[in-house]
Every structure is written in C-alpha cells, then in structure tokens.
N, C-alpha and C positions, 0 to 999 in steps of 0.2 A: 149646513152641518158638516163638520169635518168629519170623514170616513177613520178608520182605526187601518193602521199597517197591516200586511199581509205578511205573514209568513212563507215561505217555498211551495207550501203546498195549496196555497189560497186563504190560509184560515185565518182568524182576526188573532191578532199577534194579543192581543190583551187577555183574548176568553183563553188561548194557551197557557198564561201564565198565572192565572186564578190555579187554571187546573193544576199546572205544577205545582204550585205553594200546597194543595190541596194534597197533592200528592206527598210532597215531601212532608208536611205536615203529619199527615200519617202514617208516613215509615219511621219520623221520630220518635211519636207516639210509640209506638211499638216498639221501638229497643227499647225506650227509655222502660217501659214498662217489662222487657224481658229481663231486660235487666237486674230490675228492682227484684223481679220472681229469685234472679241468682243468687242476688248477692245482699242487698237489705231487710229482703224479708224473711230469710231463713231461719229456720230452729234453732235456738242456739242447743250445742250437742250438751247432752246432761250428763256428767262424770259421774255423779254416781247413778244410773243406770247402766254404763256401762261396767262397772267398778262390781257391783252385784251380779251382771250376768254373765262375770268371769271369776266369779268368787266361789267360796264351798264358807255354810253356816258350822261354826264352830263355837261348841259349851262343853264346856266338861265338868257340868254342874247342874240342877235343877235352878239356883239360884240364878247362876249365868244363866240360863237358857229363859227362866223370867224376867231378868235383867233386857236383855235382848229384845225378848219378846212386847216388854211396856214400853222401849223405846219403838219398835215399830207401830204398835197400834199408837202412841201420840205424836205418830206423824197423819194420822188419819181425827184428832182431838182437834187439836192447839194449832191455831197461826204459825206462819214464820217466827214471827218476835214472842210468841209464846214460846215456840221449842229451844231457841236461843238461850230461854232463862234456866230450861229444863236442867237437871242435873241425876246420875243415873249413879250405884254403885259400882266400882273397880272390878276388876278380876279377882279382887281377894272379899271382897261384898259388904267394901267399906262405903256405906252412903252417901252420896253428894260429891263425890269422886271427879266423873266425866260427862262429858256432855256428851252433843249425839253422836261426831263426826267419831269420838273417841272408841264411844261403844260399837261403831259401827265396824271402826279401820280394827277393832280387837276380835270384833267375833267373826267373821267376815273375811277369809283369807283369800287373797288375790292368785290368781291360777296363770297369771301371766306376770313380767316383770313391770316396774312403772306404771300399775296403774293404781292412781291416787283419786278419793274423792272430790276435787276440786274445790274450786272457795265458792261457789253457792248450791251447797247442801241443804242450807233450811228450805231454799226453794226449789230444788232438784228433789228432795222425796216429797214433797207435794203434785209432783207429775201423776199422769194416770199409771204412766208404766213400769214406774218406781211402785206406784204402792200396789198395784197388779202382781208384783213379785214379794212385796209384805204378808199380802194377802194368801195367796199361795203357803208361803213356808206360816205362816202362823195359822191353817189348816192340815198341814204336814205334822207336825209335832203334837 
C-alpha cells in the first residue's frame, strides 16, 4: 500500500488539504453570506415614511381634514390595487379628484427640501411605521 506524502512538518499532505478546502470553504460561506446581510437583503428605504416624519398635517377645513383623514384609515381597508382605484376630493371638495399620493403630497407639507413620496406609495403606507404615524394623527384630531 502506497504511503500519502509528508508535508514539512510530517503530516499527511492529503488530510491537510481536506482541511484547507474545509477551511476555505467556510470562510466563503461567510462573506458570501455577510454579504448578502449588506447588500441583497436590506429594507428597501420607504419615501414615504420618511416623507411623513418630516412633514406637518395640514386642512383648513373639516371637509379637508375628512378628506385626509379617509384616505389614511383606507390605507389600513383596501389592498395595494384597491387603493390604486381609490379616488378622494380636491382641495376645493370636488369628488373623485385625487388619488392617494395626491391627497397626501397636499395635506402633508414637507419641513425639508426634496423630499418626494416616491413611486411605491401604495406599498409603502402599508408598512407598520407608515400606518403607526396614520394611527397617531387620526387619534390627534
């Protein structure tokens, strides 16, 4: 039976390089998965939660202030593609006017420059921390 090579220090040159593969095998493992922690599996950021918790609620009307207020509690009702179809009165309390993103960018003054609700609002006020701050001001009032 043929013997396995010695490495320098005596050891079987074969059982060392199990172990290395073993080793490097697991230090890949683990970038690859730090990795993914960085950069694939993150939150994506919600505009409008941030959009709201740099805003001030503004009506200057009971009808506004109703207006406002139905479009937040049916974001706790209706689907995405339910609130999509929604349609809400104007600022002047013409019906069927604006949608949500509308009512929102209207009553809803931004306290900082640039910031915009971004393009998924119907899924962004479905977050917990979007309607955590619905929930709030439609207590307040």
């Amino acid at each position: 039976m043929k013997e396995c090579p010695k490495d320098s220090f005596g050891e079987n040159k074969e059982i060392n390089m199990k172990s290395y593969i073993k080793s490097y095998t697991a230090l890949i493992t683990v970038m690859f998965l730090f990795f993914i922690g960085f950069t694939g599996c993150q939150k994506k950021e919600n505009k409008v939660l941030i959009y709201l918790q740099n805003s001030e609620l503004h009506f200057d009307s009971k009808v506004q202030r109703d207006n406002v207020f139905q479009a937040m509690k049916d974001c706790f009702i209706y689907s995405e593609d339910e609130l999509k179809t929604r349609r809400y009165k104007d600022y002047t309390g013409k019906d069927g006017q604006w949608d949500l993103p509308q009512v929102l960018s209207h009553h809803f003054a931004p306290k900082k420059d640039g910031l915009t609700l971004g393009d998924d609002v119907y899924h962004d006020v479905k977050e917990p921390e979007v309607q955590v701050i619905f929930l709030q001001l439609l207590g307040k009032y």
